[in-house]
MARZA-574412 format. One record per residue: residue in three letters; y, x, z of N, C-alpha, C in turn. Coordinates in steps of 0.02 Angstrom, whole numbers, plus 32768, in hexadecimal, padded with zeros to 4 digits. Atoms other than C-alpha are relative to their C-alpha. Example, Ala and Ser with C-alpha at 12.3 -4.5 7.8 and 13.67 -1.06 7.14 Angstrom:
<rs>
Ala7FC5802D80007F1F82678186803C802D8000 Ser7FC57FD67FFD7FCB82AC816580377FD98025 
</rs>
This chain:
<rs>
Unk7FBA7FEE7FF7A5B6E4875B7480287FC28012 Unk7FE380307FF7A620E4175BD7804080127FEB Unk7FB27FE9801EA6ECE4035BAC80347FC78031 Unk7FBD801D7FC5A776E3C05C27804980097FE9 Unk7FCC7FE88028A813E39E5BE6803F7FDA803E Unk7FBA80267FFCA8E0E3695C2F801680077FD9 Unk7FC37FE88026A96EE3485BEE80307FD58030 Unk7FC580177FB8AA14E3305C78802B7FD67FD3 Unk7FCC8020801AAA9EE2C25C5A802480057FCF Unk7FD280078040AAFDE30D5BD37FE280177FD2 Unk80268002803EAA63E3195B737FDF7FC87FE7 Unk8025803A8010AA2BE2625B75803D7FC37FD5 Unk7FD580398024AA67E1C25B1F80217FDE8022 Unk7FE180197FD0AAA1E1625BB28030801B8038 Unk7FD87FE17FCAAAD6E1EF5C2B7FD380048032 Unk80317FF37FC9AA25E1E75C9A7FE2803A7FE9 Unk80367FA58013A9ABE27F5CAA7FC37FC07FED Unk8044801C8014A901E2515C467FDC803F7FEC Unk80487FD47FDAA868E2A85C757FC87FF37FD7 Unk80357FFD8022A7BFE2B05C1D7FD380378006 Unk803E7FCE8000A71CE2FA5C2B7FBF7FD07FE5 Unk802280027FF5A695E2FE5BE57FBF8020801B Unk80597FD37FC9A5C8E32E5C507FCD80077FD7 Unk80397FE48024A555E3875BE07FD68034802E Unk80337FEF7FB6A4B4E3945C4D7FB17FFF7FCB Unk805080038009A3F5E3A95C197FF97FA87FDF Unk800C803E802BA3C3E30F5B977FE47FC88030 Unk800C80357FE4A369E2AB5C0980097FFF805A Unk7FE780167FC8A3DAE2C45CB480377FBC8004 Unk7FF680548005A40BE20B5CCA804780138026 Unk7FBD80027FCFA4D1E2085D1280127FBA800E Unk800D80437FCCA4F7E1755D8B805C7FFE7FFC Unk7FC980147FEFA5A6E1215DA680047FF58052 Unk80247FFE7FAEA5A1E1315E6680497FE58038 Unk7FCF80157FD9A613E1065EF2800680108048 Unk80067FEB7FACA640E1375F9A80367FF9801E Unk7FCC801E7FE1A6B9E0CD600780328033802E Unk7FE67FD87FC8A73FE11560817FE07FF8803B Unk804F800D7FCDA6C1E138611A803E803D804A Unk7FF67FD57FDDA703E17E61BB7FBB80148030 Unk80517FF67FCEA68EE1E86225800E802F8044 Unk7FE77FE97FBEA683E24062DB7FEC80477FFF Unk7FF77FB97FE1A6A7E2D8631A7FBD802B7FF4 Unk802D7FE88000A625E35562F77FBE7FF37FD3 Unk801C8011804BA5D1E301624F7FE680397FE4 Unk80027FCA8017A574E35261DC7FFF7FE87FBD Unk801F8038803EA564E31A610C7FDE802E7FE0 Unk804B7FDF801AA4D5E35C60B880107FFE7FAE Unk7FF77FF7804DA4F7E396600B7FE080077FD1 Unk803180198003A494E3B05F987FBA802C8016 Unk80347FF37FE1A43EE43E5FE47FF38032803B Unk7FEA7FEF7FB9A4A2E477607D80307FD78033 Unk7FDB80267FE2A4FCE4176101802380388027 Unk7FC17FDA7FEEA5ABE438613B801A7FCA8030 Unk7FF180397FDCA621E3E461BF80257FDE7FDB Unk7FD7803F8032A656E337617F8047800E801B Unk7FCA801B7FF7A70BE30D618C800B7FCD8027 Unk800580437FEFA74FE28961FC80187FC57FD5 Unk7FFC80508021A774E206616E800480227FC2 Unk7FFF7FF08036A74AE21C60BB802E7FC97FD0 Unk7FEC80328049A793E1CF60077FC47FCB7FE6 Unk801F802E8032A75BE1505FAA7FFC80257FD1 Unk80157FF38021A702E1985F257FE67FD47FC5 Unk800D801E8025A6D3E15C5E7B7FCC803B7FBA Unk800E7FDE8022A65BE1D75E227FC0800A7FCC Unk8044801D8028A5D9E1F35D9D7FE080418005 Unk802C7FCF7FDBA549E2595DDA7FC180147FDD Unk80397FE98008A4B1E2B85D9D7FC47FD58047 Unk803180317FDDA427E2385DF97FE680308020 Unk80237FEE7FCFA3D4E2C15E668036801F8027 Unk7FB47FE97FBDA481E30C5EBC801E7FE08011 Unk7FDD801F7FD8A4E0E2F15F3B80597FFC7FFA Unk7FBA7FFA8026A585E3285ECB80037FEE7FC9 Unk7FE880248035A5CFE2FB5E31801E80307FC4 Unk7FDA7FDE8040A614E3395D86803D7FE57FF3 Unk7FC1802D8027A6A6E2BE5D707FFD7FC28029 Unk7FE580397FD2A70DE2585DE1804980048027 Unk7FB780277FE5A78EE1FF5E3880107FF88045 Unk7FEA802C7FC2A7DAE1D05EDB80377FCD7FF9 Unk7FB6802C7FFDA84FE14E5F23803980137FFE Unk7FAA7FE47FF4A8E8E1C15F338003801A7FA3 Unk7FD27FF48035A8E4E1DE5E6D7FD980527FD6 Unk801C7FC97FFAA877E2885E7B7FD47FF67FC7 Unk80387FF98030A80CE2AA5DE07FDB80497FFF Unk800C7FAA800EA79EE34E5DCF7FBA7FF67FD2 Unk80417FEF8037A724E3795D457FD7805A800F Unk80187FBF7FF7A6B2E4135D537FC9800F7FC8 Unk802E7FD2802EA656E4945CE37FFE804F8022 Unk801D7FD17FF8A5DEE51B5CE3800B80337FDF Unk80057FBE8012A60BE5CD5CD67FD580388017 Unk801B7FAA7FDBA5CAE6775CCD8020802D7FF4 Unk7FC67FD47FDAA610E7035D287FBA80327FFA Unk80217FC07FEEA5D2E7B85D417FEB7FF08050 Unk801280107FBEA5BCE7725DFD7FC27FEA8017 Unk806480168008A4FCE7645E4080047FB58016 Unk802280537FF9A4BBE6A65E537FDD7FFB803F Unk802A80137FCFA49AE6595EE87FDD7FE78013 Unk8043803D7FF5A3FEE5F95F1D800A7FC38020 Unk7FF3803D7FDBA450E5885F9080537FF98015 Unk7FB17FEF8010A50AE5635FB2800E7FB07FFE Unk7FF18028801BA56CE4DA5F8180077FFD7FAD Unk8000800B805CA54BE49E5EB880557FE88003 Unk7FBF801D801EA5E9E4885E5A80137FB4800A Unk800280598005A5D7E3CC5E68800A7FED8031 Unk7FEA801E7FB1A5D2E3D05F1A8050800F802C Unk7FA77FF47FE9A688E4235F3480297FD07FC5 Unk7FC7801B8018A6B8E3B45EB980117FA18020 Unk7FF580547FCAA698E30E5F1C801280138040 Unk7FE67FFF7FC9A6C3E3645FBB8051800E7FE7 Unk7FB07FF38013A775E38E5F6780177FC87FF5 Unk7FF8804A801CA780E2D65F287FFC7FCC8053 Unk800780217FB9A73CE2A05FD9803E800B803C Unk7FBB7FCA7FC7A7C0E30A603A804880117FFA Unk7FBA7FD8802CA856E32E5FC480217FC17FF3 Unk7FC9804D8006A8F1E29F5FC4802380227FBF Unk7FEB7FEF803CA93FE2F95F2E7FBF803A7FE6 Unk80317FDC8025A901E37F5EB48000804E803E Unk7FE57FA97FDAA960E4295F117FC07FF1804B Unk8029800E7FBAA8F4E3D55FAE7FC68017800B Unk80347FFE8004A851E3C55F647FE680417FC8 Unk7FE87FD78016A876E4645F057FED80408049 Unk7FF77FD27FC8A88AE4C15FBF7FB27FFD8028 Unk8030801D7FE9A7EEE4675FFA7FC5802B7FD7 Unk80317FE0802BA77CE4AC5F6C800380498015 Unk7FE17FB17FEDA7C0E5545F947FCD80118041 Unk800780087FBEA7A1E542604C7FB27FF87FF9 Unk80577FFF7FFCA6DDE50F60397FDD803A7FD7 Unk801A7FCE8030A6B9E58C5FA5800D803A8039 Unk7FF87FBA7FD7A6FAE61A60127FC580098044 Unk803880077FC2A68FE5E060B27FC67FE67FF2 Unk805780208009A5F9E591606D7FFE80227FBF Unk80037FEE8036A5F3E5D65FD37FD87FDE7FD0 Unk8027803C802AA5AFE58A5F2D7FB280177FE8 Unk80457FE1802CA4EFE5A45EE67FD77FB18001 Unk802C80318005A45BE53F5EE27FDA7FEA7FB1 Unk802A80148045A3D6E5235E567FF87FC47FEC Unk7FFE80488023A3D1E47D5DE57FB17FF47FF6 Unk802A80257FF7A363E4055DD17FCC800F7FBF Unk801C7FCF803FA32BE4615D2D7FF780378010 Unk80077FC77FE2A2DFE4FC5D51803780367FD3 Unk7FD67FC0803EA362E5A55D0D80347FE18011 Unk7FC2801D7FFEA3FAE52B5D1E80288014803F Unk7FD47FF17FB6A476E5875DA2802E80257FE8 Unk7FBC80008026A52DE5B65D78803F800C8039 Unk7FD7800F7FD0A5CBE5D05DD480277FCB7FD5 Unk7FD8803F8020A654E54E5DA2805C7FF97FFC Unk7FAF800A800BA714E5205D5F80017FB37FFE Unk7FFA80337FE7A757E48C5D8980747FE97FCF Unk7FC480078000A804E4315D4580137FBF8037 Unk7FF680257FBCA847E3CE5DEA80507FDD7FE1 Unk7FCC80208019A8D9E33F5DB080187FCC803A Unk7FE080507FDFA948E2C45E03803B7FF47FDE Unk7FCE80248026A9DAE2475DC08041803C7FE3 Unk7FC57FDB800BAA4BE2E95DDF7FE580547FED Unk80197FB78011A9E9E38D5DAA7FD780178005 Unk805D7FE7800DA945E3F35D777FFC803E8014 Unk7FFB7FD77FFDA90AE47C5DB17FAC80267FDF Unk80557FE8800FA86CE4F35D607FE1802E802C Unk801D7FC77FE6A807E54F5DD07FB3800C7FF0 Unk802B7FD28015A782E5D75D937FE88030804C Unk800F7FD77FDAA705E6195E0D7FBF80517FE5 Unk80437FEC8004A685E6A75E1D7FF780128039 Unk800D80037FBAA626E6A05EAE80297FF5802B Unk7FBF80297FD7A69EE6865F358043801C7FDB Unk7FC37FE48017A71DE6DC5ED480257FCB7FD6 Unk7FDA8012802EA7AAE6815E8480427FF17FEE Unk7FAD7FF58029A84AE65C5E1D80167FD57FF3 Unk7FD0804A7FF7A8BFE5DA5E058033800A7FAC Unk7FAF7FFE8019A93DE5A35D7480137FC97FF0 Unk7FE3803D7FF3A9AFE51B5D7A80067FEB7FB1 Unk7FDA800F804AA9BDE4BC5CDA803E7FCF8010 Unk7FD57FFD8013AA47E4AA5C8480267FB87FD4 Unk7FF78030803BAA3FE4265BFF7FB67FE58000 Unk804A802E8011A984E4015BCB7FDE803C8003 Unk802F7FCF7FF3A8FBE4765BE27FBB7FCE8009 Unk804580037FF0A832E46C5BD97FD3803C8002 Unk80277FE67FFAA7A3E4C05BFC7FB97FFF7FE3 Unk805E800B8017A6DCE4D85BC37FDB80398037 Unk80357FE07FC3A656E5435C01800E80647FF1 Unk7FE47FBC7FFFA6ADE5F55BDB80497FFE8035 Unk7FE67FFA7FCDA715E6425C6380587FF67FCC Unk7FC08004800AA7E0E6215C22802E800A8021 Unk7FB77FF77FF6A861E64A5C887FF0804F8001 Unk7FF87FC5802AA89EE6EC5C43803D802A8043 Unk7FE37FD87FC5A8F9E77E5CB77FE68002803F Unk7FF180057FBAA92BE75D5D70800A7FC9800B Unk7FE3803D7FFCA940E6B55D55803B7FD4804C Unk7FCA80157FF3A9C1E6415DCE7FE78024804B Unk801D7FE57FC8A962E6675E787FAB80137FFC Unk80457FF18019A8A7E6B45EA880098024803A Unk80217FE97FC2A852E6F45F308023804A8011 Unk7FE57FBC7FFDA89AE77E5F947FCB80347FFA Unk801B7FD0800FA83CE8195F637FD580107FCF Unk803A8001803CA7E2E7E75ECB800280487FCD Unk7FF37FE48031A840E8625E677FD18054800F Unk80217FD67FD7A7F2E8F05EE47FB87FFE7FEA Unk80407FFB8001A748E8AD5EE67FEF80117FB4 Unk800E7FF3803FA748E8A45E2A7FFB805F7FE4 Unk800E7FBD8005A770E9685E1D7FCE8024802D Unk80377FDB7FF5A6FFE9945E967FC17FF97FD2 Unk802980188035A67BE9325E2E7FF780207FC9 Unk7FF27FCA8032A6ABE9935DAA80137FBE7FB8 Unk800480378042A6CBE8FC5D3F805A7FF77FF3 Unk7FD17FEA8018A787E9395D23800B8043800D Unk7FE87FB17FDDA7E9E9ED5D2880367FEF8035 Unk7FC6800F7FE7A872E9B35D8480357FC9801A Unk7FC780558005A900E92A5DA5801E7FEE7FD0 Unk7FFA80298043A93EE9395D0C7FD27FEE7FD2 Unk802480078028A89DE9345CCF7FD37FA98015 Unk803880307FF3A86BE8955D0C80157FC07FE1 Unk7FFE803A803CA860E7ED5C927FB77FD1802C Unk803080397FC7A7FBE7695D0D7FCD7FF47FC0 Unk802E8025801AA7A0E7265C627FE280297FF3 Unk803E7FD38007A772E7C85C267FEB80388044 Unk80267FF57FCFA747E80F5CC37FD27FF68024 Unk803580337FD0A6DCE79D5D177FD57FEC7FDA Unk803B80398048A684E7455C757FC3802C8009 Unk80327FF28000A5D7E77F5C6D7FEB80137FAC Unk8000800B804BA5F4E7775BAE802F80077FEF Unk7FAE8006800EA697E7915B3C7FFC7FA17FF3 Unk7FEF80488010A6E1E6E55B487FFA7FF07FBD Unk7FEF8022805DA6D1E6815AA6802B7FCF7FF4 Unk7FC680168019A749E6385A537FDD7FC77FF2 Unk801C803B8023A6F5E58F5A2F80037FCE8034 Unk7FE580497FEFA6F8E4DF5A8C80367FED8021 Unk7FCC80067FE3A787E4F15AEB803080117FDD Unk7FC97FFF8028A7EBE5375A517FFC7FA87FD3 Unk800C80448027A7B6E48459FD80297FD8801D Unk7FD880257FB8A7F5E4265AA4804B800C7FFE Unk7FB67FE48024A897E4875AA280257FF67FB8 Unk7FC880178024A8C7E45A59FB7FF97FCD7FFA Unk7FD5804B8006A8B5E3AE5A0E80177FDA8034 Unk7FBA800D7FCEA91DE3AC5AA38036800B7FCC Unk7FA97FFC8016A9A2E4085A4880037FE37FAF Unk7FE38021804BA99CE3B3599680097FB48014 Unk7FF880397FF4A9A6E31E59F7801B7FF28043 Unk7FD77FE97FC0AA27E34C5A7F80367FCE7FF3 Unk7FCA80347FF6AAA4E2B25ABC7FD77FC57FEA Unk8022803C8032AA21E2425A617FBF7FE58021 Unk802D80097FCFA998E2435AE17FF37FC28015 Unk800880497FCCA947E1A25B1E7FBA7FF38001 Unk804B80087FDDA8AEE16C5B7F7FCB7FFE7FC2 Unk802E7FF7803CA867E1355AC97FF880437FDE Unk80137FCC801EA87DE1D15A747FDD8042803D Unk801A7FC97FF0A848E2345B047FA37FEA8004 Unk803A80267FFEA79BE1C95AF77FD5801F7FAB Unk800880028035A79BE1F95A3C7FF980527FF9 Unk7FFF7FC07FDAA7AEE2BC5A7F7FC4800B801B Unk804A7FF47FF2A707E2B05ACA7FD27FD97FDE Unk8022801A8035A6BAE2525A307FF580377FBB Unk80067FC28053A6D5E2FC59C97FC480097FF7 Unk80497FD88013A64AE321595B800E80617FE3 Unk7FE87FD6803EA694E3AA58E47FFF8049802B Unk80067FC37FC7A6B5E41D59937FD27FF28038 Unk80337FF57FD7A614E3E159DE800A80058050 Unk7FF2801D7FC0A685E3915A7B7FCB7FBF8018 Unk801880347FEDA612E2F25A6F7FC5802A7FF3 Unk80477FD77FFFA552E35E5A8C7FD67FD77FE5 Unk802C802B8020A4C5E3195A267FBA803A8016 Unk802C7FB28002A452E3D35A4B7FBE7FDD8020 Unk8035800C7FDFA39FE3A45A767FF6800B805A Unk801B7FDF7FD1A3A4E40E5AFB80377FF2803B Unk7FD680137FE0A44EE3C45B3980197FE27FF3 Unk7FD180458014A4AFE3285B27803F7FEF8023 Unk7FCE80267FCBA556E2DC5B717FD77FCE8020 Unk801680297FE0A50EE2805BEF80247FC58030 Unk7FC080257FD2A5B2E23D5C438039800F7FFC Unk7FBF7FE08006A664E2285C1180277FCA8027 Unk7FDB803D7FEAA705E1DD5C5F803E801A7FF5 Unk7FBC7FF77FFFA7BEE1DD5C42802B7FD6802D Unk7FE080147FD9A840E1C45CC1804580057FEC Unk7FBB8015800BA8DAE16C5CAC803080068033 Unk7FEA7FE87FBAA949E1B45D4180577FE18006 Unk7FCB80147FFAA9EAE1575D6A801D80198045 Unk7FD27FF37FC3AA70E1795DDD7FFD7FE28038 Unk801C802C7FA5AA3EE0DD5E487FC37FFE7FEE Unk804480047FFFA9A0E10A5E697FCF7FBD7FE6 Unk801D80427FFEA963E0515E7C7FEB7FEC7FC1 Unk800F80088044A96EE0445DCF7FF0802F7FD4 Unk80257FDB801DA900E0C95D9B7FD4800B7FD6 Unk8036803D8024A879E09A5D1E7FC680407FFA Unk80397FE6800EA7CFE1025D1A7FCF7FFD7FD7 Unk802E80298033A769E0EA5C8B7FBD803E7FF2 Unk80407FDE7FF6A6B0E1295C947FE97FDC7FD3 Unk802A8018802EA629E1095C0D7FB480058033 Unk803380037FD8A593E1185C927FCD800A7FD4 Unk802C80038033A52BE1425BF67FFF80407FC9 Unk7FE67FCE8021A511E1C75B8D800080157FB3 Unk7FEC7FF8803EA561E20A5AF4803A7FCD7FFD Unk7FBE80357FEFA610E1D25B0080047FC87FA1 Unk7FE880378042A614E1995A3D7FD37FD47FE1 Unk802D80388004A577E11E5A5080187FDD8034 Unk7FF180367FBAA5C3E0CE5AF280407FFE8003 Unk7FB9803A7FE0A655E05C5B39802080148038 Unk7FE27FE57FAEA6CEE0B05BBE800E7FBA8013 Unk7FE0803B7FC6A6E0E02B5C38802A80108024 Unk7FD27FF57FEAA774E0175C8F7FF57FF08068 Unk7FF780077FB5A77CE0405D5D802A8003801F Unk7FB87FF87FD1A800E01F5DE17FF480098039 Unk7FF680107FC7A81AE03C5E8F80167FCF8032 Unk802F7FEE7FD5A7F7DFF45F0F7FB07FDF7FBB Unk8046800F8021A71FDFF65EBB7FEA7FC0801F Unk802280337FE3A6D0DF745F19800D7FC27FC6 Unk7FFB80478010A6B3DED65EA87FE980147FB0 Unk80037FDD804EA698DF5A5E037FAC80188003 Unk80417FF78000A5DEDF995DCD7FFB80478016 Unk7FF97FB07FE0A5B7E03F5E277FB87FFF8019 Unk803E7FE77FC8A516E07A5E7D80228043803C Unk7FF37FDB7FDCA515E0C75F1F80078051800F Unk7FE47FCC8000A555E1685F337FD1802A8039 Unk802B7FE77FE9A4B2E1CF5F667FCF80277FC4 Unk802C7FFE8032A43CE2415F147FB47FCE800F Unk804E80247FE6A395E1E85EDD7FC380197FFD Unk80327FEF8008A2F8E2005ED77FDD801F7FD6 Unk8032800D8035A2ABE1D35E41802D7FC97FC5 Unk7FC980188035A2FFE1935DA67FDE7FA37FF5 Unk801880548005A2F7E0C85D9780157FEB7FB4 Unk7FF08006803BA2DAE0A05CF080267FC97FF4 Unk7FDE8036800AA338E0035CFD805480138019 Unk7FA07FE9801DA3EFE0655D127FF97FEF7FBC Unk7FD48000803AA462E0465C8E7FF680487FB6 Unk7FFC7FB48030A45FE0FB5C497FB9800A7FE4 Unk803C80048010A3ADE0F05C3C7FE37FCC7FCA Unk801480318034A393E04E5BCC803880047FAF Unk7FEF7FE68044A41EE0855B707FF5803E7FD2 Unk801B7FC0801DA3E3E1235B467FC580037FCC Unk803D800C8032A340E0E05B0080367FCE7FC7 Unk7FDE80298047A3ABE0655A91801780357FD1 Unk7FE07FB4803FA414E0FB5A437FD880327FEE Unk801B7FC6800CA38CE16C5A2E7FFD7FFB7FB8 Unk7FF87FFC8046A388E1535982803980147FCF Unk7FBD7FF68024A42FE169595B801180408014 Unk7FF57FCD7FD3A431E21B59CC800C80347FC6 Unk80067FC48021A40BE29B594B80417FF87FAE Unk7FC47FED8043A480E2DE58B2803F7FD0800C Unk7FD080278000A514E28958FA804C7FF87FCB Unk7FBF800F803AA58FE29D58607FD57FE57FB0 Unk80208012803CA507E26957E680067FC97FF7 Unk7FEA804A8018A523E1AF57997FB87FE08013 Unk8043802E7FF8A4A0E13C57D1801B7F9B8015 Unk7FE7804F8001A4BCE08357BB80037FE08049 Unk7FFB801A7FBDA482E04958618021801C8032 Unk7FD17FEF7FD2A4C9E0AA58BC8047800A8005 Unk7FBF80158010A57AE0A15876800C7FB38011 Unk7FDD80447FDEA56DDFD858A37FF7800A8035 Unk8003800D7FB7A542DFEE5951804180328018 Unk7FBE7FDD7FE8A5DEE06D597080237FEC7FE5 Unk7FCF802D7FF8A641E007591580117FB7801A Unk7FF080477FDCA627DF76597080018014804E Unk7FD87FEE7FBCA633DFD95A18804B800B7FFC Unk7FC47FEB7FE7A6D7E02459E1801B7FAA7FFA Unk7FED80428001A70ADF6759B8800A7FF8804C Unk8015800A7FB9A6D1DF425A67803380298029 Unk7FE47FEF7FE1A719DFB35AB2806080107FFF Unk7FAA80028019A7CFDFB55A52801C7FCD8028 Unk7FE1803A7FDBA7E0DF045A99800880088053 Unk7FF57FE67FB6A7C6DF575B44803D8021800C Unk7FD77FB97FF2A83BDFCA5B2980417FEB7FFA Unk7FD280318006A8C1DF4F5AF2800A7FCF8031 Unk7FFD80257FDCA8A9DED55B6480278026804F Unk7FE87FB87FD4A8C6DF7B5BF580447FEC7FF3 Unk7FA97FDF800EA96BDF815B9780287FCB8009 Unk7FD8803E8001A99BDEDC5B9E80167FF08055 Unk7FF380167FC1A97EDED95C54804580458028 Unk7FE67FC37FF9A9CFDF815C6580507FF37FF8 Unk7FCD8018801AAA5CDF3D5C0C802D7FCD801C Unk7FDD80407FDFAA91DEAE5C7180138022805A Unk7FF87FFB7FC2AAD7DEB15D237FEA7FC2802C Unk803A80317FB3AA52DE7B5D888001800F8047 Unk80107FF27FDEAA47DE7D5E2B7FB880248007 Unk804A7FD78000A9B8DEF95E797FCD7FDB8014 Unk8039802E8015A952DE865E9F7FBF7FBE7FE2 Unk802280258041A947DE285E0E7FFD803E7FD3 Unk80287FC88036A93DDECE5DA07FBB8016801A Unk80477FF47FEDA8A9DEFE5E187FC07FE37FED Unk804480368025A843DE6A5DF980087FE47FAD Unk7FF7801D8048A87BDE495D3A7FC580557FD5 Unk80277FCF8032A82BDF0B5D217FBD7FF28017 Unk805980067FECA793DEE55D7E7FD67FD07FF7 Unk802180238025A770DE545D277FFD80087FBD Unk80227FED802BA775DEBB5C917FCE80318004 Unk802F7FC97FFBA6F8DF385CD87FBA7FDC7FE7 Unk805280217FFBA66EDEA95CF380177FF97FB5 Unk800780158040A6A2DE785C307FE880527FD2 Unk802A7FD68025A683DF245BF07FC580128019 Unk8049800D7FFEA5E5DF2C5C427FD77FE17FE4 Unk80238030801FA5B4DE925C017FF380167FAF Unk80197FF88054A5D6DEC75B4D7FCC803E7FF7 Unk80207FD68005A578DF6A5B707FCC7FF67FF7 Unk803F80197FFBA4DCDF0D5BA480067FD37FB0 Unk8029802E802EA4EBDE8D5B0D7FF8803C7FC7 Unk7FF77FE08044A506DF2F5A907FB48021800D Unk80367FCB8014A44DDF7A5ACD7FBD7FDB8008 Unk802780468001A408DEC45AD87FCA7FF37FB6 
</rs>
């Protein structure tokens, strides 16, 4: 169960939107910190996804995303214009497709394509309707349609699909999501004729009978990780900040931070979204289980920060990051609210670690710097939380 959270301006501490997700994927799918420059290309392109090709665009985004190592899309990421989108797996009464575009892949072409959210918002729309989404995972059984929350400096939007079908609602204040369908009614906008197809379907009586979550769900929605999410947006509404939304995907108690054999957080990041873009701050843990690892802090422009190339691979290289740290924490993985000595010093000497990151952010945050001395003051704290990452699995 993954969980994606906002909260807009007049739900944060400062007055920015802050974003969070975390990627609960199969225990040993390795997620990559990846990168993919602004690239222009010619007329008649094609980009190969991860397991249909479509026509490219003539000039993409800078991208900044953290990827399941055999696709060519992403769970959680960024662009240069400010764009954040997180995605999760739902099920719908809608049949499963074998091939298509994966959730992951409209969410880096929306990130690739989209200068705000409403953009890359219209964009997702636009490919789901004409290419439509499917495709089987790299785990056999694993195939899903997908919801997505899409953010920028000035507003979020959630969109819920099934099969090409889908629905829109603008938030308001703070809103998240998990892996049950949530938006409730007719929500803000939604495909013209869904309400039709659904009664033919027989999966309502009517127009007044139609409720998008319980119509479409495949299951009655449950009331569980996204009511957890939701109240600690709103018991902690106006109070919001990049740390506590870090501490939001460290829940044990609502089983937001995954420990499940059979599934783990494998990749989290919170985005700090300012009004001038430039000074945006991205903070990825490239590692998984957000409350054994160090969000590092990322800025735009990437170049000069630690990233791997923005491709699926092959074959998993045991010498990634996510990989050596993974064997270090394995010991500490299981019964995560149970007391165990060692592993209480090594997370308290990450959060140490990483507090001083997080302070130091503020200090720079705090001052009026020119942009490009804030650029290079955060990206010489990226290489420093790297560094402490490596000495903590040393």
């Amino acid at each position: 169960m993954c969980d994606t959270l906002v909260a807009l301006r007049n739900s944060t501490n400062d007055g920015s939107v802050i974003f969070g997700k975390n990627s609960n994927r199969p225990q040993n799918e390795v997620q990559l910190i990846i990168y993919a420059p602004k690239t222009k290309y010619s007329n008649g392109e094609k980009v190969k996804c991860t397991f249909i090709s479509i026509p490219q665009v003539s000039e993409t985004a800078a991208v900044l995303l953290s990827q399941p190592w055999w696709m060519w899309g992403a769970e959680i990421g960024a662009n240069e214009y400010g764009v954040v989108i997180g995605n999760e797996a739902i099920a719908t009464k809608e049949p499963l497709n074998e091939t298509g575009l994966l959730g992951m892949d409209l969410l880096r072409l929306g990130l690739e394509r989209g200068k705000s959210a409403k953009e890359a918002l219209d964009i997702i729309i636009d490919l789901l309707e004409n290419y439509g989404q499917g495709g089987i995972h790299l785990q056999p059984g694993i195939n899903y349609h997908n919801s997505m929350i899409i953010a920028d400096p000035n507003e979020a939007y959630v969109i819920e699909t099934a099969g090409d079908w889908w629905i829109v609602e603008i938030v308001k204040n703070f809103r998240s999501i998990s892996n049950d369908i949530s938006i409730r009614g007719k929500g803000n906008l939604r495909r013209k004729g869904i309400i039709q197809h659904a009664i033919e379907a027989g999966y309502c009586k009517d127009d007044d009978d139609f409720d998008f979550a319980l119509t479409f769900a495949s299951h009655q929605p449950l009331p569980s990780y996204i009511d957890c999410t939701m109240r600690q947006l709103s018991e902690n509404e106006n109070a919001i900040t990049p740390a506590l939304m870090m501490e939001f995907l460290r829940d044990h108690d609502g089983n937001i931070c995954r420990h499940r054999s059979s599934q783990i957080t494998a990749g989290s990041m919170v985005s700090h979204l300012k009004k001038d873009i430039g000074k945006s701050i991205h903070w990825f843990t490239g590692s998984m289980l957000a409350c054994l690892s160090i969000f590092k802090p990322y800025i735009f422009p990437i170049e000069g920060q630690r990233v791997l190339d923005a491709k699926p691979y092959a074959e998993i290289n045991p010498n990634w990051f996510w990989k050596r740290h993974a064997e270090y924490v394995k010991p500490f993985v299981r019964k995560p609210t149970k007391e165990k000595p060692d592993r209480n010093a090594y997370i308290s000497k990450l959060r140490s670690e990483e507090q001083d990151l997080i302070v130091k952010v503020d200090n720079i945050i705090s001052k009026e710097n020119k942009i490009n001395d804030f650029i290079t003051q955060i990206k010489s704290l990226n290489e420093e939380a790297w560094t402490k990452s490596e000495e903590l699995i040393t």
